[in-house]
Backbone as CSV, one residue per row, in Angstrom:
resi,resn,N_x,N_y,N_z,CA_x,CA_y,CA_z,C_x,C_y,C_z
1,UNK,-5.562,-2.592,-74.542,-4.725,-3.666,-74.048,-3.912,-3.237,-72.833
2,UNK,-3.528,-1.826,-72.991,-2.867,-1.548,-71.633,-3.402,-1.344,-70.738
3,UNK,-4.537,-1.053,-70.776,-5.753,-0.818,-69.927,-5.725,-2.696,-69.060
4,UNK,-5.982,-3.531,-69.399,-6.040,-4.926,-69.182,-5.008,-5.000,-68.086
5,UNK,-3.368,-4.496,-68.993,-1.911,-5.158,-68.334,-2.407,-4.426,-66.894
6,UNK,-2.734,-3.532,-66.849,-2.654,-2.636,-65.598,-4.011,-3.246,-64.762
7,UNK,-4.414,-3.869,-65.125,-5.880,-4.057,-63.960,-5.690,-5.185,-62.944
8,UNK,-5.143,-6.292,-63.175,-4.707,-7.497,-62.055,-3.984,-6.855,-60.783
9,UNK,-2.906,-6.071,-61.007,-1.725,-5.498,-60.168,-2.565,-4.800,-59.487
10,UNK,-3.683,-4.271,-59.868,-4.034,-2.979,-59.447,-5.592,-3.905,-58.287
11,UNK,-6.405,-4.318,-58.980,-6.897,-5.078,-58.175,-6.431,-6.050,-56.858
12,UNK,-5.071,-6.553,-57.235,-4.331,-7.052,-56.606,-4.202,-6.426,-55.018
13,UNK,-3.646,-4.729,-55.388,-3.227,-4.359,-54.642,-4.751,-4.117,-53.110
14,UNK,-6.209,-3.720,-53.940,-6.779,-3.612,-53.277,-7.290,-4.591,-51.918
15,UNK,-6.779,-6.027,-52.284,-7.312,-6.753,-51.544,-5.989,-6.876,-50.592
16,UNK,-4.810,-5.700,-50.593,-3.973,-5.608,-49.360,-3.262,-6.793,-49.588
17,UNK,-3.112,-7.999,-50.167,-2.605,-8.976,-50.559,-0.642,-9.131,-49.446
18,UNK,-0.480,-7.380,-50.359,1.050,-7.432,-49.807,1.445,-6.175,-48.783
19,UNK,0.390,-5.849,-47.866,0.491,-5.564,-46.595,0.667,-6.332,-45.330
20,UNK,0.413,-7.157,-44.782,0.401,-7.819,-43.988,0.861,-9.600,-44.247
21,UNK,1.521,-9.709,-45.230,1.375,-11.620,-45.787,1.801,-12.362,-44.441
22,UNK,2.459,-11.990,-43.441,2.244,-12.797,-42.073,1.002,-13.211,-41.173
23,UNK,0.536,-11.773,-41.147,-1.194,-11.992,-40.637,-1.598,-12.991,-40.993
24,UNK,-1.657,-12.615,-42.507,-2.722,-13.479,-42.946,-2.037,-15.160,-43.144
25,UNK,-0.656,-15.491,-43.284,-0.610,-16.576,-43.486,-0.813,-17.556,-41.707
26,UNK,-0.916,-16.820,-40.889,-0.819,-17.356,-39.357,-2.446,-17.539,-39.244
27,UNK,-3.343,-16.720,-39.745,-4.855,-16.506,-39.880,-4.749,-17.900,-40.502
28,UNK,-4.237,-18.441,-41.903,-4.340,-19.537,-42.496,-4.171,-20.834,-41.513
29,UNK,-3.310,-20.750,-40.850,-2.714,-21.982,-40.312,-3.423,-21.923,-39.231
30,UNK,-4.192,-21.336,-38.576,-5.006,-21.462,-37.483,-6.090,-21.697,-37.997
31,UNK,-6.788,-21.493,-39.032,-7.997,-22.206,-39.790,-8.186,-23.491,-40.456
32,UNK,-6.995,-23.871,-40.416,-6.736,-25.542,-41.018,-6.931,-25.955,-40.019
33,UNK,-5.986,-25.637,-39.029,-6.475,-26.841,-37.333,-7.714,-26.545,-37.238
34,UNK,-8.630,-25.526,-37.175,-10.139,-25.023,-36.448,-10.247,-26.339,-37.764
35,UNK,-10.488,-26.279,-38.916,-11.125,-27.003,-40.008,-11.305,-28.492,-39.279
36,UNK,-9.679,-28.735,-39.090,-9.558,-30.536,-38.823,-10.120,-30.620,-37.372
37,UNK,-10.279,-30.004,-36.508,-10.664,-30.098,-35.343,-12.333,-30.287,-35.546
38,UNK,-13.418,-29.482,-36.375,-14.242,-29.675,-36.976,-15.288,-30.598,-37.314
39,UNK,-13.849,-31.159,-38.341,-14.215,-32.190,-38.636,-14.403,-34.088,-37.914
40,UNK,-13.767,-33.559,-37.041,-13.638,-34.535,-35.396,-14.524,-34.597,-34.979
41,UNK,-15.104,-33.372,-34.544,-16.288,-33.434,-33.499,-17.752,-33.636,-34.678
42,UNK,-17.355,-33.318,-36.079,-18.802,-33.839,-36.700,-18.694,-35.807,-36.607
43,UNK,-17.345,-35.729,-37.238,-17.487,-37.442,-36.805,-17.969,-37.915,-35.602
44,UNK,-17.192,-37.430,-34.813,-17.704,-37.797,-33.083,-19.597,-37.713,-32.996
45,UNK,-19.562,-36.654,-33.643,-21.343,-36.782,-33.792,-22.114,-37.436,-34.198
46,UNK,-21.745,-37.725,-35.692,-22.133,-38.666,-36.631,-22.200,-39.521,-35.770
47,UNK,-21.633,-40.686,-34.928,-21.360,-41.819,-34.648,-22.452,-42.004,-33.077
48,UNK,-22.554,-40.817,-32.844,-23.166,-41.054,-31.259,-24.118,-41.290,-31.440
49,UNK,-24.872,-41.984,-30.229,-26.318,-42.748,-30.177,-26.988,-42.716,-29.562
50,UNK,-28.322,-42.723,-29.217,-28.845,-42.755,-27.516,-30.002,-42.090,-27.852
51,UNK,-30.800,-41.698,-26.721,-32.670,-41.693,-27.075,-32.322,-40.068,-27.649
52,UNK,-33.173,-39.696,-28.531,-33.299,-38.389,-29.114,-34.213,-37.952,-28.810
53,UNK,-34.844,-36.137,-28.025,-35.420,-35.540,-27.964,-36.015,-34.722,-29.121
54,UNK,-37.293,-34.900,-29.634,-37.801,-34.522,-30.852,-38.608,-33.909,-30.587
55,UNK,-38.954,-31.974,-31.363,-39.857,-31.619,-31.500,-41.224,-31.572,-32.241
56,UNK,-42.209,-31.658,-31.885,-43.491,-32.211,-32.865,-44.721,-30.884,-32.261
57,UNK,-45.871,-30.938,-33.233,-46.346,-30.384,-32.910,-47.906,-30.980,-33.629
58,UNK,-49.064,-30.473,-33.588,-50.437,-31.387,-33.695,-49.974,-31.211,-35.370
59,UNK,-50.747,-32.096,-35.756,-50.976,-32.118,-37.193,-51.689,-31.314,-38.241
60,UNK,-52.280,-30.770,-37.507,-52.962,-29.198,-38.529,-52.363,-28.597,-38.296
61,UNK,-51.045,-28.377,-37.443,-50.325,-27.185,-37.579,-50.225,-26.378,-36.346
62,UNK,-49.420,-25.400,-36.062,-49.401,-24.759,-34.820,-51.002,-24.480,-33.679
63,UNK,-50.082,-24.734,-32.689,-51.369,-24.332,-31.707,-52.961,-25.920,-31.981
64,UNK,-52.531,-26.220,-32.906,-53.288,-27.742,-32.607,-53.146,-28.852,-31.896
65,UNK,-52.556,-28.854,-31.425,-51.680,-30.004,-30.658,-52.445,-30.801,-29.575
66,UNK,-52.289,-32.010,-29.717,-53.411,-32.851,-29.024,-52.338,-33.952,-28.231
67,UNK,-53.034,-34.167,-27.055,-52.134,-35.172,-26.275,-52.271,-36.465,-26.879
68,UNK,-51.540,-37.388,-27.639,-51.605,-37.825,-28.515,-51.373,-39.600,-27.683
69,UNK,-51.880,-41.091,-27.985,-51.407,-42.415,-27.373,-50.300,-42.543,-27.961
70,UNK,-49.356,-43.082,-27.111,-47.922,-42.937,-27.561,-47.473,-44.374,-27.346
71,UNK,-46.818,-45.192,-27.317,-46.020,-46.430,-27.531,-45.571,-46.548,-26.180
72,UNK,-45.339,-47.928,-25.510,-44.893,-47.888,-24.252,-42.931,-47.667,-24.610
73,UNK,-42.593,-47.068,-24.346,-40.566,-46.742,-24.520,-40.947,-45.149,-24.891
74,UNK,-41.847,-44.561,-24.987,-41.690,-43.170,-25.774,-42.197,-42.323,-24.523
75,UNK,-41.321,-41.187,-24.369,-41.220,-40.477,-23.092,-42.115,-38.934,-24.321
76,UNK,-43.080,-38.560,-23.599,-44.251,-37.395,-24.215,-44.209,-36.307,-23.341
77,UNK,-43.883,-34.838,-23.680,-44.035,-34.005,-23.101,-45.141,-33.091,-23.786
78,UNK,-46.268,-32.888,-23.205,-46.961,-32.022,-23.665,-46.619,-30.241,-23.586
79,UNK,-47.197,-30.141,-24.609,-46.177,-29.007,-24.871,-47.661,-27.486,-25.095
80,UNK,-49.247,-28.105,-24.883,-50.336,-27.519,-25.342,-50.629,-25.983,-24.637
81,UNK,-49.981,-26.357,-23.550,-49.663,-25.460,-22.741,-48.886,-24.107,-22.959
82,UNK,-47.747,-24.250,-24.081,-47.074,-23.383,-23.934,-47.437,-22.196,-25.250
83,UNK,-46.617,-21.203,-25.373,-47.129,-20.582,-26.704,-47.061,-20.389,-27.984
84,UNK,-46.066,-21.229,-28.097,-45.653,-21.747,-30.009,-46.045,-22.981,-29.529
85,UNK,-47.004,-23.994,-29.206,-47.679,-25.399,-28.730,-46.690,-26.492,-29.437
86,UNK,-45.206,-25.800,-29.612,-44.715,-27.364,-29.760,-44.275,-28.424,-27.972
87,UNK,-44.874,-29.258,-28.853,-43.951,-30.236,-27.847,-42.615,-31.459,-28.111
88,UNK,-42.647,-31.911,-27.024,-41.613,-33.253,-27.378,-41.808,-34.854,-26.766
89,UNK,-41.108,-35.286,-28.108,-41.232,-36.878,-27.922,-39.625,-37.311,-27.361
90,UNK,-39.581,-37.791,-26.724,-38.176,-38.469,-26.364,-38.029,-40.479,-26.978
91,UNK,-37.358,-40.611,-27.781,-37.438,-42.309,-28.450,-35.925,-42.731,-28.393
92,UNK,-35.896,-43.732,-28.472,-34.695,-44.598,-28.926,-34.931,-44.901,-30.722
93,UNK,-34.686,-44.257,-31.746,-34.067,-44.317,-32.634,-33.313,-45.196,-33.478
94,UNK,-33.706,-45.481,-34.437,-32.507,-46.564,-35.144,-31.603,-45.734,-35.653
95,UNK,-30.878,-46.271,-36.140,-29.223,-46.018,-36.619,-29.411,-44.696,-38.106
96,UNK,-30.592,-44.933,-38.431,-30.847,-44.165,-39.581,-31.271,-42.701,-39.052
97,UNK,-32.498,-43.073,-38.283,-33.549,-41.939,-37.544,-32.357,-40.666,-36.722
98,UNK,-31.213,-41.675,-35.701,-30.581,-41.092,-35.044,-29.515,-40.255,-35.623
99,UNK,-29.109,-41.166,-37.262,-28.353,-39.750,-37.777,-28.528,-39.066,-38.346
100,UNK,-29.673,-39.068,-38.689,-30.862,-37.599,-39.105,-31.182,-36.877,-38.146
101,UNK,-31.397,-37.375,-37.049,-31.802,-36.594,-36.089,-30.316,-35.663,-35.381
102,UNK,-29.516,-36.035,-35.692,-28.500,-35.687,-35.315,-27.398,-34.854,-36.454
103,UNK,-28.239,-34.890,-37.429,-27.439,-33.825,-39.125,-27.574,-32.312,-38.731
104,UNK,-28.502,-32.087,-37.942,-28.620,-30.490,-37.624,-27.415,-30.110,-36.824
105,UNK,-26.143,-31.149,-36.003,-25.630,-30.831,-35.650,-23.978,-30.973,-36.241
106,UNK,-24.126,-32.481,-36.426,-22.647,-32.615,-37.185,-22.724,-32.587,-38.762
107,UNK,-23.593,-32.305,-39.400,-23.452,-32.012,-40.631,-23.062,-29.883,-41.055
108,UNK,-23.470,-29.642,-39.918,-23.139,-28.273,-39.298,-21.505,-28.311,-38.785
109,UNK,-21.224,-29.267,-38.354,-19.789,-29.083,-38.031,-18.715,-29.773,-39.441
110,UNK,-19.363,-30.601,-40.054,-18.762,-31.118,-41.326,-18.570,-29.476,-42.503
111,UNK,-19.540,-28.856,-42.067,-19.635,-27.645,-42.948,-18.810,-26.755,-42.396
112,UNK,-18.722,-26.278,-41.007,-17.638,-25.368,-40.650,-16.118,-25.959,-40.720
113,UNK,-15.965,-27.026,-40.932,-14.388,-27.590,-41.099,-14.685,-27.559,-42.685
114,UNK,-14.715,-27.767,-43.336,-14.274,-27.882,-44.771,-14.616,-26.250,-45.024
115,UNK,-15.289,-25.798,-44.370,-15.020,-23.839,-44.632,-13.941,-23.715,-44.168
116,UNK,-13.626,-24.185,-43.003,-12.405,-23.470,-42.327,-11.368,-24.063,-43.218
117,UNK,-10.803,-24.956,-43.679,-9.854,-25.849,-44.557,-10.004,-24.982,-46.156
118,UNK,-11.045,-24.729,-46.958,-10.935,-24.455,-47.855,-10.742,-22.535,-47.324
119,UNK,-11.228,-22.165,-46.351,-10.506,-20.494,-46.340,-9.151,-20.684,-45.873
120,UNK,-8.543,-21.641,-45.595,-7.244,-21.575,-44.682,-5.989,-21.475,-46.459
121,UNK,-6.811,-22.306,-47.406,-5.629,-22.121,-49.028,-6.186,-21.019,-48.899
122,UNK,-7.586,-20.639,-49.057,-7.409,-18.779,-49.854,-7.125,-17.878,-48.949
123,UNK,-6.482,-18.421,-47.725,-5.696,-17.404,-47.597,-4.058,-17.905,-47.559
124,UNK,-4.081,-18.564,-47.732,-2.363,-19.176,-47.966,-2.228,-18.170,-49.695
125,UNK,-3.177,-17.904,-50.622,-2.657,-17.808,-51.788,-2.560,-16.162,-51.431
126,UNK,-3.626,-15.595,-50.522,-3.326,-14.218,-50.466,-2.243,-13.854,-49.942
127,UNK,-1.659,-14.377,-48.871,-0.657,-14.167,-48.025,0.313,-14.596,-48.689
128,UNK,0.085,-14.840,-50.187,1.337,-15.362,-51.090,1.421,-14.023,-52.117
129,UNK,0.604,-13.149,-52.538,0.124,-12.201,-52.939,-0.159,-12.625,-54.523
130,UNK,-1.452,-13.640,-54.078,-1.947,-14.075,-55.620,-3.149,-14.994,-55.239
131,UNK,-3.973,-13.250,-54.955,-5.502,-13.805,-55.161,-6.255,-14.077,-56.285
132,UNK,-5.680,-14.206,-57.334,-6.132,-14.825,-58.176,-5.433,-15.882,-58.903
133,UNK,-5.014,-16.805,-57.982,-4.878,-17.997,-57.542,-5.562,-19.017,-58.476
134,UNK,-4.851,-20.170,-59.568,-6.493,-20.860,-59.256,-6.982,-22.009,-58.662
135,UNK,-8.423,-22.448,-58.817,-9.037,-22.727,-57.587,-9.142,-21.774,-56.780
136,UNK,-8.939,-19.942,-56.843,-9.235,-19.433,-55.504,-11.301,-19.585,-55.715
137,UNK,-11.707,-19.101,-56.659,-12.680,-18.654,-57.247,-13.748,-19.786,-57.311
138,UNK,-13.271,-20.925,-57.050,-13.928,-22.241,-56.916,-14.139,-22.444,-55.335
139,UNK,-13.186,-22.197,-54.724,-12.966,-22.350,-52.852,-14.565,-21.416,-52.414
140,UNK,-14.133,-20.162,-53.302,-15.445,-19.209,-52.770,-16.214,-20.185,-52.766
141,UNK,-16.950,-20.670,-54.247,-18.052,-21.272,-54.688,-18.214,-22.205,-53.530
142,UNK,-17.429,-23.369,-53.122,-17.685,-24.154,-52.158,-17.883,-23.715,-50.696
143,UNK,-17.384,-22.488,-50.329,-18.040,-21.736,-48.913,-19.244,-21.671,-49.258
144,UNK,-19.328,-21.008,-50.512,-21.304,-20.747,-50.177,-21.600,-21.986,-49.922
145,UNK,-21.201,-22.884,-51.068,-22.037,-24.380,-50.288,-22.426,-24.646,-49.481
146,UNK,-20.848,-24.432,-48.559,-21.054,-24.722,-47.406,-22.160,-24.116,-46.473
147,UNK,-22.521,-22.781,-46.533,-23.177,-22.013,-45.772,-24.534,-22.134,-46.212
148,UNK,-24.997,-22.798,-47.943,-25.864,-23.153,-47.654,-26.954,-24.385,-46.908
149,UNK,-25.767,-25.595,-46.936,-26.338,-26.955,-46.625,-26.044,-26.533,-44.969
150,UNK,-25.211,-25.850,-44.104,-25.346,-25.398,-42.390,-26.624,-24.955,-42.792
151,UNK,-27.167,-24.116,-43.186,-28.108,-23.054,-42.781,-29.763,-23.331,-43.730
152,UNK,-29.550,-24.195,-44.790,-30.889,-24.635,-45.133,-31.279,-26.102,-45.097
153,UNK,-29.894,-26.901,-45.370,-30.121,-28.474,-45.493,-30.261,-28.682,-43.886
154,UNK,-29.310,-28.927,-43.288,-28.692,-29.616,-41.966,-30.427,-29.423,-40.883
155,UNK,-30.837,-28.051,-41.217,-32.325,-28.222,-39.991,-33.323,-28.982,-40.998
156,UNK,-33.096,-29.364,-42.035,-34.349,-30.618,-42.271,-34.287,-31.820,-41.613
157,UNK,-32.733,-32.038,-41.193,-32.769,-33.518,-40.794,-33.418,-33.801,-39.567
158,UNK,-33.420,-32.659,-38.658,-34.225,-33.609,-36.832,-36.021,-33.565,-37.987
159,UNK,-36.541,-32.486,-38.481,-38.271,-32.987,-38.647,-37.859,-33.744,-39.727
160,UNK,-36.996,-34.373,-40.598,-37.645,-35.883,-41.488,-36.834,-36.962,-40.295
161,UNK,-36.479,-36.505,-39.647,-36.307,-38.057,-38.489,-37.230,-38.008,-37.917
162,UNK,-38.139,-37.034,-37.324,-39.377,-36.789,-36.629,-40.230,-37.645,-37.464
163,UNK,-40.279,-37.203,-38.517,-41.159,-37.875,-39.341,-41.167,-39.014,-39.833
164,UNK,-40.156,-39.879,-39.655,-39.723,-41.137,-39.972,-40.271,-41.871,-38.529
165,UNK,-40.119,-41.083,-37.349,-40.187,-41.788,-36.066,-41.658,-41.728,-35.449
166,UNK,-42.366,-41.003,-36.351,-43.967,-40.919,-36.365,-44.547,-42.080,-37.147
167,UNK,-44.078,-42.005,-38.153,-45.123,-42.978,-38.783,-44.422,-44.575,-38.845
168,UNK,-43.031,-44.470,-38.152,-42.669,-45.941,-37.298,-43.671,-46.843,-36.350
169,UNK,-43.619,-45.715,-35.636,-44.342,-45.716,-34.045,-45.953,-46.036,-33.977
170,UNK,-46.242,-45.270,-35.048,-47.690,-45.172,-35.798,-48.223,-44.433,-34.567
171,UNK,-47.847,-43.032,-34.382,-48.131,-41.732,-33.193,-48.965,-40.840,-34.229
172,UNK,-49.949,-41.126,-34.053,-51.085,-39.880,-34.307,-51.444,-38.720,-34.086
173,UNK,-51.728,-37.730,-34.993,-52.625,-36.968,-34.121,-51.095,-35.192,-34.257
174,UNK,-49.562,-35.912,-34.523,-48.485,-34.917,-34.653,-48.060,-35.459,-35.741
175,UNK,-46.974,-33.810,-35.955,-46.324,-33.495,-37.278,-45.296,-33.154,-36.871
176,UNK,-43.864,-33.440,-37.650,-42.691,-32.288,-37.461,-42.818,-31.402,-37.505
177,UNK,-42.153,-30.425,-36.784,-41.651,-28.862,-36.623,-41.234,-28.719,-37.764
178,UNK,-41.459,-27.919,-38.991,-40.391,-27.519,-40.005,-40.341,-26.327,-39.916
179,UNK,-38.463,-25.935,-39.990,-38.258,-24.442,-40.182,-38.485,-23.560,-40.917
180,UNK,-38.489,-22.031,-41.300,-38.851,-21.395,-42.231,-37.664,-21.618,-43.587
181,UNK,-38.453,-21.610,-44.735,-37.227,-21.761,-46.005,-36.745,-21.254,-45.915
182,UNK,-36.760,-19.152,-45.652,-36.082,-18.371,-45.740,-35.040,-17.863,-44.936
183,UNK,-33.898,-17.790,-45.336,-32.661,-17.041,-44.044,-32.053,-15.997,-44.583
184,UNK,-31.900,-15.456,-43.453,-30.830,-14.023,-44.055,-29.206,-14.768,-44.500
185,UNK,-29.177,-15.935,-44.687,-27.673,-16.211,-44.879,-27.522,-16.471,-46.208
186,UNK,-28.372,-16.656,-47.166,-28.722,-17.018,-48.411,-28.445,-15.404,-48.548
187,UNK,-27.825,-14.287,-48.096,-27.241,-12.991,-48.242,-25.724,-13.356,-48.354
188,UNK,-25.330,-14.222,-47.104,-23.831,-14.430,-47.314,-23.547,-15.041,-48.557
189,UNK,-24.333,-15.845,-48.782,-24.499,-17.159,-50.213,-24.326,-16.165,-51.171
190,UNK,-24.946,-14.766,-51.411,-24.676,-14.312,-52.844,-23.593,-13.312,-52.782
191,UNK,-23.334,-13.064,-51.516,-21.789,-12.342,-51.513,-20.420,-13.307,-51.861
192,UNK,-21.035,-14.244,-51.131,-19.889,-14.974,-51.837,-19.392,-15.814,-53.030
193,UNK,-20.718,-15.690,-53.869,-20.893,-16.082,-55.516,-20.295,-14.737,-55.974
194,UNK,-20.397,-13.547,-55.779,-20.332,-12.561,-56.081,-18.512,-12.539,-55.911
195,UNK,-18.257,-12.638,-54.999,-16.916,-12.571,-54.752,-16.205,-13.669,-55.777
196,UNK,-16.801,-14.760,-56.165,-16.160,-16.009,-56.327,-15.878,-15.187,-58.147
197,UNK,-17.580,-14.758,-58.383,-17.491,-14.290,-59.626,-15.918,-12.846,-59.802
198,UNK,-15.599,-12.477,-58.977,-14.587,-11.156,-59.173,-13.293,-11.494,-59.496
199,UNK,-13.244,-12.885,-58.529,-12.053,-13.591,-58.689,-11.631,-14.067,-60.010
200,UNK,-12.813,-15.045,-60.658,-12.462,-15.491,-61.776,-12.500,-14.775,-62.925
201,UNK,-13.228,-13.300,-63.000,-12.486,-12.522,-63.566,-11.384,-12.128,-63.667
202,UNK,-10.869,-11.073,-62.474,-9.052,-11.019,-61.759,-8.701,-12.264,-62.660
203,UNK,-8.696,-13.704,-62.238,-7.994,-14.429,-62.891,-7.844,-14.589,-64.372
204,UNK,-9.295,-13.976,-64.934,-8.790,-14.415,-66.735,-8.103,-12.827,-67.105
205,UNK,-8.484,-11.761,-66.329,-7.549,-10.445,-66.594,-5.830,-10.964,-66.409
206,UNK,-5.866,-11.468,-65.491,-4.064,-11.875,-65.014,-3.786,-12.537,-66.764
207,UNK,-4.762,-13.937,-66.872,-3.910,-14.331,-67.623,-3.947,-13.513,-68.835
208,UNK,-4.896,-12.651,-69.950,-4.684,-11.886,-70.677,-3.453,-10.735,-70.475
209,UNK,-2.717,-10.505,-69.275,-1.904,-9.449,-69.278,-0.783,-10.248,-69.409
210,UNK,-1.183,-11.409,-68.888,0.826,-12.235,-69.214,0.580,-12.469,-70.669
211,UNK,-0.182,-13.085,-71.323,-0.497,-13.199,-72.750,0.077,-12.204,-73.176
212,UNK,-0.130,-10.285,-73.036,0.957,-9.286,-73.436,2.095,-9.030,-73.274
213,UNK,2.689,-9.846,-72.166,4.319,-10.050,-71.886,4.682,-10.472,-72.768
């Protein structure tokens, strides 16, 4: 049991908690504005409109790519020429197509503001010297989120708008670009489950040692 009382304080101390609590609470308050600022320019995104440049490539797959009859409004760059043979379609978009086609960017900025907003409390609680806080251990959980829907969701949306704007058009002959499943950030993703998991330990150690008070 004494073993327990002594482990929060002591963990505590490693994460520097009560070295610097100015740093880090000025680090906080400059990550809430980056957050809300963020979240501005994903709205601002969300909302914008206008012809979208789309990558496509032939329909069997790389290096197939065929100059394809295209719709009179659809601007075609052949692309057969080059050496990953994608090319591009340039369209006017409906309201749906365009904010899919446009999620790779402000759904990317919706994700770095609610990171920046949810790291700006965990560090308000460190710079309070109580990282095990709660909700700190949940905040983690929702960064990974975050880092996973930037980095695996958000690039599906331009190829299923591609793909929505293909078989609109009824353009033959191409396929969306899709990215690879795999990223090295799905590394950050388990550091920070990992972290989230340390926390909510720390936190049920804290409360078992006040339980011995």
């Amino acid at each position: 049991m004494a073993y327990r009382l002594s482990m929060a304080p002591r963990i505590a101390r490693r994460f520097g908690v009560h070295t610097r609590p100015h740093v880090i609470a000025l680090c906080a308050f400059f990550a809430r504005r980056i957050g809300i600022l963020c979240l501005v320019v994903a709205a601002l995104q969300a909302v914008n409109s206008g012809p979208e440049s789309l990558p496509v490539q032939g329909a069997g797959g790389p290096g197939t790519l065929i100059s394809p009859i295209v719709p009179e409004g659809v601007a075609y760059v052949d692309g057969s020429a080059n050496l990953d043979g994608i090319a591009t379609i340039t369209v006017d978009p409906t309201r749906l197509e365009g904010a899919l086609a446009g999620g790779s960017l402000w759904l990317v900025w919706l994700c770095v503001g609610l990171g920046a907003i949810w790291s700006a409390a965990l560090l308000r609680r460190f710079a309070e010297g109580d990282p095990f806080a709660p909700g700190n251990a949940q905040r983690l959980r929702s960064l990974a989120a975050c880092v996973l829907v930037a980095t695996h969701v958000a690039p599906l949306l331009k190829p299923l708008a591609t793909h929505l704007v293909i078989a609109r058009l009824g353009i033959g002959g191409l396929a969306p670009v899709w990215g690879s499943p795999v990223h090295p950030s799905l590394l950050v993703v388990l550091l920070l489950l990992l972290l989230a998991g340390a926390l909510a330990e720390g936190r049920r150690l804290q409360l078992d040692s006040e339980g011995l008070v």
